[in-house]
C-alpha positions in Angstrom: 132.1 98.0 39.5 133.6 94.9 40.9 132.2 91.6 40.3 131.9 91.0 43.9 129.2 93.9 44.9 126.5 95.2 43.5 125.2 99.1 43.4 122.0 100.1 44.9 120.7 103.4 46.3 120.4 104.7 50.1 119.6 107.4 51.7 121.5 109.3 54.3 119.4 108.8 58.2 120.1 112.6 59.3 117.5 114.4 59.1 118.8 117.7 58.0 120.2 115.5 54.9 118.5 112.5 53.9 119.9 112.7 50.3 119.9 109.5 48.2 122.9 107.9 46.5 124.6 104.7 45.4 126.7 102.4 48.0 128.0 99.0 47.1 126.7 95.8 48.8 128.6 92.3 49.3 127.3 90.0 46.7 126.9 87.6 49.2 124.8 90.1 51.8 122.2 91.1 48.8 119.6 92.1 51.8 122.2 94.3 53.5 121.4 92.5 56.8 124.8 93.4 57.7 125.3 97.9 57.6 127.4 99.3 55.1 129.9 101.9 56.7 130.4 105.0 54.5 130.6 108.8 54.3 127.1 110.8 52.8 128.6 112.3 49.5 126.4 115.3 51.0 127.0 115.6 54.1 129.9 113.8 54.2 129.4 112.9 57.8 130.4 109.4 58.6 127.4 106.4 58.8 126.4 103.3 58.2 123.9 102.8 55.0 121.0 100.2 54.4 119.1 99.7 50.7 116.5 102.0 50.2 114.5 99.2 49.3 114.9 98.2 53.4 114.7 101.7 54.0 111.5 102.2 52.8 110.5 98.5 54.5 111.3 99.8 57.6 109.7 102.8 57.5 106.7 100.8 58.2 107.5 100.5 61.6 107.3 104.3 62.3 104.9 105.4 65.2 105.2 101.9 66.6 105.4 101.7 70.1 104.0 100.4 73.3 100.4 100.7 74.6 101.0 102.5 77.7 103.9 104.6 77.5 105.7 106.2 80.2 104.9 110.7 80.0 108.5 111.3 80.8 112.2 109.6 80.4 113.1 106.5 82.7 116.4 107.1 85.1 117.9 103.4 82.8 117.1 102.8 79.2 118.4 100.6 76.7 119.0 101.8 73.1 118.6 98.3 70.6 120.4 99.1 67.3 120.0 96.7 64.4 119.5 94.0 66.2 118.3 91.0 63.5 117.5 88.4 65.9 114.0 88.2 67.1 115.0 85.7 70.2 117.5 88.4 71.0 115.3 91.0 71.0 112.4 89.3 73.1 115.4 88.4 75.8 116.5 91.8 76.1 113.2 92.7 77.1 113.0 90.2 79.7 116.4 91.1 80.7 115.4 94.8 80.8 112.8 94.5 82.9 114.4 92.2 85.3 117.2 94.6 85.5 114.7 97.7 85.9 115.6 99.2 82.4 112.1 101.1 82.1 112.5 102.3 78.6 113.4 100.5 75.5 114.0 102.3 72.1 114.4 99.8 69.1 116.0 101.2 65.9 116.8 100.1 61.9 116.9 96.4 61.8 115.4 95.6 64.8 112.4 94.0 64.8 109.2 95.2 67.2 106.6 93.7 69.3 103.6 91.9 68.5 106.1 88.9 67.2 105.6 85.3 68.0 109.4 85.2 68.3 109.9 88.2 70.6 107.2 86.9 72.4 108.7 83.7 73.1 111.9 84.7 74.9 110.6 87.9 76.5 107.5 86.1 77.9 105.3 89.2 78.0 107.9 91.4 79.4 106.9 94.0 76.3 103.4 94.7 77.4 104.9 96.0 80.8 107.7 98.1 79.6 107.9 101.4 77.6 109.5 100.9 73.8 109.1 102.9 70.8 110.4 102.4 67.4 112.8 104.9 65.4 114.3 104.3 61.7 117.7 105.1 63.1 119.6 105.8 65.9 120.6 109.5 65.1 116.7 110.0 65.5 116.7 109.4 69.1 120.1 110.0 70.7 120.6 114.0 69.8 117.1 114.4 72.0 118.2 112.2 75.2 121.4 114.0 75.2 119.5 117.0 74.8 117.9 116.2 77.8 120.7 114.9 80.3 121.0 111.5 79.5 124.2 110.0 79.5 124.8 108.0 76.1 126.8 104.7 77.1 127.8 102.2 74.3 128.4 98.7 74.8 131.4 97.8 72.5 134.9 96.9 72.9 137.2 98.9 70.7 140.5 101.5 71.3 138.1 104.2 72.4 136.8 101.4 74.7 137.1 101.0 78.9 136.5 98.2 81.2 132.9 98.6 82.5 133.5 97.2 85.5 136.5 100.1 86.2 133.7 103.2 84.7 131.7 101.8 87.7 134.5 101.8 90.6 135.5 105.4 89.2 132.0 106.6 88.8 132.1 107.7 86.1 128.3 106.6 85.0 125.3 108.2 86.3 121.5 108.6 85.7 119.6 109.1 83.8 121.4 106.9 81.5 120.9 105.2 78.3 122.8 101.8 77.4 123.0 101.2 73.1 123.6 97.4 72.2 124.2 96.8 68.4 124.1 94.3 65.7 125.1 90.4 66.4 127.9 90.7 64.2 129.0 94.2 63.7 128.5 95.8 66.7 127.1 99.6 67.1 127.2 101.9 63.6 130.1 104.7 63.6 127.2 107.7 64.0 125.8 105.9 67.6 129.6 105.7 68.9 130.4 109.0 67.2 127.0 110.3 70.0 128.6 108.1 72.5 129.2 109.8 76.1 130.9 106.6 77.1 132.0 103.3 75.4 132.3 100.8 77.7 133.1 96.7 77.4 133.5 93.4 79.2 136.2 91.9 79.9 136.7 89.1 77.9 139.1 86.5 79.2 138.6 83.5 77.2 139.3 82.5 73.6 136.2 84.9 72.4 136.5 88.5 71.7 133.0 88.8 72.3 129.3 87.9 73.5 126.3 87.6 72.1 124.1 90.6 72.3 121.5 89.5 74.8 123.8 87.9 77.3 125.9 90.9 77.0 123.5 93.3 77.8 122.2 91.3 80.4 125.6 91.1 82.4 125.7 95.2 81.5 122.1 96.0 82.6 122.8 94.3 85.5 125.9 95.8 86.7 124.6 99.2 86.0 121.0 99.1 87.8 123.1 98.0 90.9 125.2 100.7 90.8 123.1 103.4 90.0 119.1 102.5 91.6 118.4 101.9 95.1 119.2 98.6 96.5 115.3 98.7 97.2 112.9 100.1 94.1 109.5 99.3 93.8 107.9 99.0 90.4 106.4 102.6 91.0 109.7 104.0 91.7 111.5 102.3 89.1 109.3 103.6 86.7 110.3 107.3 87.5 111.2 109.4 85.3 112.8 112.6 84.6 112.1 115.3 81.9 109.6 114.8 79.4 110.8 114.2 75.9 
């Protein structure tokens, strides 16, 4: 083993596999805030691995979810993967609802409401929205797809198109989910592995990026124009379309 990582065990998040196994960690990321990319030694499918020992911390956060949930999907809904900021978590709320994202599903690293944190930059926004928690992403993206929704990442990469240009050729549509990922490495390889669409921002500045929260807010924005009614009550906005 190399000086510079140390060994500690996982456990693969599909749920036909979820076999444990070694993966090495940075010396200087001990906590694993940051995903490890890898292949399952089972499986052998491609994903990206936290400590068991976060794992199991996480796990804590299963069946969390808002008070009031909505009995059927929302036409826009946001997918928040890994996310470690609290801040940025309690703006995309805000920004969600603004934008008339309905539904919010929060995954791995992400942190959930009650938080004093979220609270502060989503300013209540949570108790009016529908969010539940899931330990990973592959929990809850095989069912939307299973159910019509288009999967749309938000990422620049080679796979990658101009969101701007997937709007003026049409080629999103409702219901549709939007998946925003970690501050610094983006969306895990199994979420843009499930991905319908990835789609970015042009950047045209020094920066090859934004942060998370800003980004989805340009996004979310752009997309509810497109795709609701110019005019949408709260009712109407609220819609949804098959039960999951």
């Amino acid at each position: 083993m190399s000086p510079d990582v140390l060994t500690m065990p996982t456990k693969c998040p599909f749920a036909d596999c979820r076999s444990v196994f070694p993966i090495e960690l940075p010396v200087e990321d001990p906590k694993a805030t940051r995903p490890v990319p890898g292949n399952c030694p089972s499986c052998l499918r491609n994903a990206s691995f936290k400590p068991l020992a976060v794992i199991e911390k996480l796990e804590r956060n299963l069946g969390k979810r808002s008070e009031h949930p909505l009995s059927s999907l929302a036409q826009l809904s946001v997918l928040v993967e890994d996310v470690r900021s609290l801040w940025n978590v309690g703006s995309i709320f805000r920004t969600a609802d603004g934008a008339g994202f309905a539904q919010l599903f929060l995954s791995g690293i992400t942190g959930c409401p009650p938080r004093k944190e979220i609270a502060k930059t989503s300013l209540g926004a949570e108790d009016h929205l529908d969010w539940q928690y899931f330990l990973s992403a592959v929990e809850i993206i095989p069912r939307l797809k299973a159910e019509g929704v288009l999967i749309v990442g938000l990422e620049r990469n080679v796979q990658s198109i101009d969101l701007l240009e997937a709007l003026k050729d049409h080629s999103l549509a409702s219901p549709l989910c939007l998946i925003v990922g970690n501050e610094v490495t983006g969306l895990s390889v199994e979420s843009l592995a499930m991905c319908d669409l990835i789609c970015h921002l042009p950047m045209r500045g020094f920066k090859e990026s934004l942060n998370v929260a800003v980004a989805f807010g340009i996004a979310s924005y752009l997309i509810a124009s497109d795709l609701l009614a110019e005019s949408v009550s709260d009712g109407a906005r609220t819609q949804g379309v098959n039960s999951i």
